[in-house]
C-alpha positions in Angstrom: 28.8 -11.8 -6.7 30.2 -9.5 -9.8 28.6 -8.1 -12.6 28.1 -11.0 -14.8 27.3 -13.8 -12.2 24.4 -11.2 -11.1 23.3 -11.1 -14.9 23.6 -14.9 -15.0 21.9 -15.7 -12.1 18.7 -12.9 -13.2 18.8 -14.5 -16.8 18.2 -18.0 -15.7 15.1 -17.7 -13.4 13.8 -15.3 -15.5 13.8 -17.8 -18.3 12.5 -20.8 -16.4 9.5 -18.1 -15.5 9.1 -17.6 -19.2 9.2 -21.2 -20.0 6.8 -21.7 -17.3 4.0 -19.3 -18.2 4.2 -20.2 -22.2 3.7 -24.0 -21.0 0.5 -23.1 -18.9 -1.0 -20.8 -21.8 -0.3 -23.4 -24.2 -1.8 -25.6 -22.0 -4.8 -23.3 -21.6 -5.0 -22.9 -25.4 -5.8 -26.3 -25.7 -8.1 -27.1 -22.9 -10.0 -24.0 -23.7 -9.9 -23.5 -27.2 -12.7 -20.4 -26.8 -10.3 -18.0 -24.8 -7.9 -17.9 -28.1 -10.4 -18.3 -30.4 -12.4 -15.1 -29.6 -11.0 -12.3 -31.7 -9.7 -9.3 -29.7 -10.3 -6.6 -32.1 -14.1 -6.6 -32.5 -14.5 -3.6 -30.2 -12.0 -4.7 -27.4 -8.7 -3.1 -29.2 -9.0 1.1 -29.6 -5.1 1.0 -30.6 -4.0 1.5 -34.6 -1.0 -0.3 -33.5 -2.1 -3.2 -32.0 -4.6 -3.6 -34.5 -2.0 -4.7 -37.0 -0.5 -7.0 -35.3 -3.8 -8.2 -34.6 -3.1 -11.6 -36.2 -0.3 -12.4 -33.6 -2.2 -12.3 -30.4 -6.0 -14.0 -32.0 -5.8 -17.3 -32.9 -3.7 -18.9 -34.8 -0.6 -16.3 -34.6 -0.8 -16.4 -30.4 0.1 -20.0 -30.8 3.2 -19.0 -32.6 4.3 -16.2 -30.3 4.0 -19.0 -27.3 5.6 -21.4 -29.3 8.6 -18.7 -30.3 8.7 -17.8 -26.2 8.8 -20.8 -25.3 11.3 -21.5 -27.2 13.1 -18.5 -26.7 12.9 -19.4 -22.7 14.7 -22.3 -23.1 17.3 -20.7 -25.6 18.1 -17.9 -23.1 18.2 -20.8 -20.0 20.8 -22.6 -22.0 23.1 -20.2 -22.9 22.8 -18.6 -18.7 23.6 -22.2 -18.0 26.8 -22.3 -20.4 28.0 -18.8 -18.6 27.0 -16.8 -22.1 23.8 -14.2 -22.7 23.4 -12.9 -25.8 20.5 -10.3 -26.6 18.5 -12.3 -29.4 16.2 -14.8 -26.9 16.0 -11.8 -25.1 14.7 -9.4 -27.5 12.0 -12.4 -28.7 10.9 -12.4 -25.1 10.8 -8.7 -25.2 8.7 -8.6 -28.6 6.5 -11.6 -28.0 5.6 -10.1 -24.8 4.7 -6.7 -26.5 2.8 -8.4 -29.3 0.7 -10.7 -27.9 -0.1 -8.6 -24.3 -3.1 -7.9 -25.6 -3.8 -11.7 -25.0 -1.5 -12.2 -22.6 -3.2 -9.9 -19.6 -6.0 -12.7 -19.6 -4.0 -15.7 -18.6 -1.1 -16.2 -15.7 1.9 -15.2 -17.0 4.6 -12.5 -15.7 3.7 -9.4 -17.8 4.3 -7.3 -14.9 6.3 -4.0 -15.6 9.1 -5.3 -13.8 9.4 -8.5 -15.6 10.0 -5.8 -18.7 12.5 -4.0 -16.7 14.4 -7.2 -16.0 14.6 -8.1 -19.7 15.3 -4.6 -21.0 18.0 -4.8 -18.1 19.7 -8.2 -19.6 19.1 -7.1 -23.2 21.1 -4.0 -22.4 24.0 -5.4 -20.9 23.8 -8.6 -23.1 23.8 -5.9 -26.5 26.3 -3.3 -25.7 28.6 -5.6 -23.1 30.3 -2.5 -21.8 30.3 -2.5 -17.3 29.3 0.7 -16.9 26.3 0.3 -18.5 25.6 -2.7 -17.0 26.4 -1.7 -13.7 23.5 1.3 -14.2 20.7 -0.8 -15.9 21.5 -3.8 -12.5 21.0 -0.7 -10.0 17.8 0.3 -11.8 16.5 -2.8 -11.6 17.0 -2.9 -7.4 15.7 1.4 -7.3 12.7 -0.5 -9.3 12.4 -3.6 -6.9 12.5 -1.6 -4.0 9.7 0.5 -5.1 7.6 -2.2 -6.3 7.9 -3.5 -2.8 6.9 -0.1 -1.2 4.0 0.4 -3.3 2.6 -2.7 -2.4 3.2 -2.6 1.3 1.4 1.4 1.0 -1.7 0.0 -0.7 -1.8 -2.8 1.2 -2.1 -0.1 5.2 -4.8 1.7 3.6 -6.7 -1.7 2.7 -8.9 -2.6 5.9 -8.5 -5.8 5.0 -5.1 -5.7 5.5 -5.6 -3.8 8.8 -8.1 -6.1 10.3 -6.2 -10.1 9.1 -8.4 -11.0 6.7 -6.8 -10.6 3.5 -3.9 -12.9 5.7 -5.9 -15.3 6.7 -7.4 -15.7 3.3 -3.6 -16.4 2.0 -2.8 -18.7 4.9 -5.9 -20.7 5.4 -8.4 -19.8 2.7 -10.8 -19.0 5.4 -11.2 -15.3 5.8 -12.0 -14.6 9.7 -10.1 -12.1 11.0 -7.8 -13.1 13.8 -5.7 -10.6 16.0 -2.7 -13.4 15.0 -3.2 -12.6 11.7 -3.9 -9.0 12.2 -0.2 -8.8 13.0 1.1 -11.1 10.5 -0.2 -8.3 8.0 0.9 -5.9 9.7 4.9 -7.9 9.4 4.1 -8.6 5.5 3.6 -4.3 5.4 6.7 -3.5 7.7 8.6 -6.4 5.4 7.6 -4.5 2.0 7.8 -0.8 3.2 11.0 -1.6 4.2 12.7 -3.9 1.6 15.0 -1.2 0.8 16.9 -1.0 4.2 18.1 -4.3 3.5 20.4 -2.2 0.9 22.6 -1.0 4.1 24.1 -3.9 4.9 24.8 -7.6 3.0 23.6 -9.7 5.7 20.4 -7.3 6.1 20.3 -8.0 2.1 20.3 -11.7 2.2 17.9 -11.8 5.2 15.3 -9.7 2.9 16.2 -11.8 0.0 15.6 -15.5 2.3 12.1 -14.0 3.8 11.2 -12.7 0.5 12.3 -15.5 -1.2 10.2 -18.0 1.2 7.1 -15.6 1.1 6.7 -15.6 -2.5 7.5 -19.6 -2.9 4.7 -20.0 -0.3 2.3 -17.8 -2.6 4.1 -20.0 -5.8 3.3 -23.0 -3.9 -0.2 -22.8 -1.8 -1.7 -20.2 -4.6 -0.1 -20.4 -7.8 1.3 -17.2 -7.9 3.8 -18.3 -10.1 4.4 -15.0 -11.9 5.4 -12.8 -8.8 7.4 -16.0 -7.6 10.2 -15.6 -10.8 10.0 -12.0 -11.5 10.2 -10.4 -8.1 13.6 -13.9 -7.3 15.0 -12.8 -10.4 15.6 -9.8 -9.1 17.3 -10.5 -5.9 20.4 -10.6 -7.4 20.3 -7.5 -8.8 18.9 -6.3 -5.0 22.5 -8.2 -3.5 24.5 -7.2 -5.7 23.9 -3.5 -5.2 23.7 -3.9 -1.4 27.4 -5.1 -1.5 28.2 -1.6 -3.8 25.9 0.5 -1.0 27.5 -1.6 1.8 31.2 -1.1 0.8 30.1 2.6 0.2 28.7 2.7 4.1 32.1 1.8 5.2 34.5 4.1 3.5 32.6 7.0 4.5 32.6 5.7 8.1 36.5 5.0 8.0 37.3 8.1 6.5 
């Protein structure tokens, strides 16, 4: 995998993830006209800022910015899909995202700060086209993978209900009695996490992460409708294989030298 088919690959699952969650919210603006219809800044908004764009995420300007990332989704999918990114559906991602978070943070969607890196990662390379740069903002996004996955694995051994299996047996059978089987299956989802980053050592260790990490979240995607960890944390993996190949091929000259 080079440079570009890494950028490619990131650019279209991100966009299917932003097409996804401006589907459900519209959706969710129309079942439930009362969660858009409630105007943020009557006490809930302390920001200057975000009380001037205050029209954009209460009703009816949060229609448009779903409407204009939904639309830039599918802009951004097409052009990944044609072999070409350029930075404009990008930077409307970028910007409806920021605009309308203040709405956003209420409804499933992928405003997670990595899904922000990943964007400000393809913007980048997508703006100034030059590989170096690229090369630098791809890495950064695997440093930042890695330590999402560390931090989660840490809070999850000092959560008891990680330690005992009920928080796993909640996921896996939505009945919350703690099993010593499913004691160690958390203690596996806390090894896997804490130790994503080894998988940067070696290619095949990389694509082994990637497969189990892949399946794990597409369970959560599937079972629980996580659907926002399930494209931001995949979109990523490339980013994660590409740099074990770079660490990999690093490993090796220093052991031939």
């Amino acid at each position: 995998m080079n440079l570009d088919s890494a950028f490619i690959f990131i650019s279209i699952i991100i966009a299917l993830g932003s097409i996804q969650a401006s589907l459900e919210n519209i959706v969710l603006f129309y079942k439930f006209p009362a969660l858009v219809n409630y105007k943020l800044d009557k006490g809930i908004i302390k920001s200057r800022l975000a009380k001037k764009v205050k029209y954009f995420y209460n009703s009816p300007g949060i229609w448009f910015l779903a409407l204009i990332r939904l639309c830039a989704g599918f802009w951004l999918l097409l052009l990944s899909i044609l072999g070409e990114i350029h930075f404009l559906p990008v930077f409307l991602l970028i910007i409806t995202d920021l605009m309308g978070w203040a709405r956003w943070k209420y409804f499933p969607v992928s405003e997670i700060p990595m899904q922000r890196v990943i964007l400000i990662a393809i913007f980048v390379h997508a703006y100034f086209d030059i590989a170096k740069v690229s090369e630098i903002v791809l890495l950064f996004v695997c440093a930042f993978l890695c330590l999402a996955y560390f931090a989660s694995g840490y809070k999850k051994m000092q959560d008891k209900n990680w330690q005992n299996g009920s928080m796993p047996t909640h996921f896996m059978t939505n009945n919350p009695i703690p099993e010593v089987k499913w004691k160690w299956l958390g203690y596996l989802i806390i090894f896997f996490e804490c130790s994503f980053f080894i998988g940067l050592v070696s290619v095949n260790f990389a694509i082994l992460f990637i497969v189990i990490g892949f399946l794990f979240h597409f369970y959560l995607y599937v079972k629980h409708h996580f659907n926002f960890f399930f494209w931001t944390f995949v979109a990523a993996y490339p980013a994660f294989y590409y740099t074990a190949h770079k660490v990999s091929s690093l490993i090796i000259e220093w052991v031939t030298l």
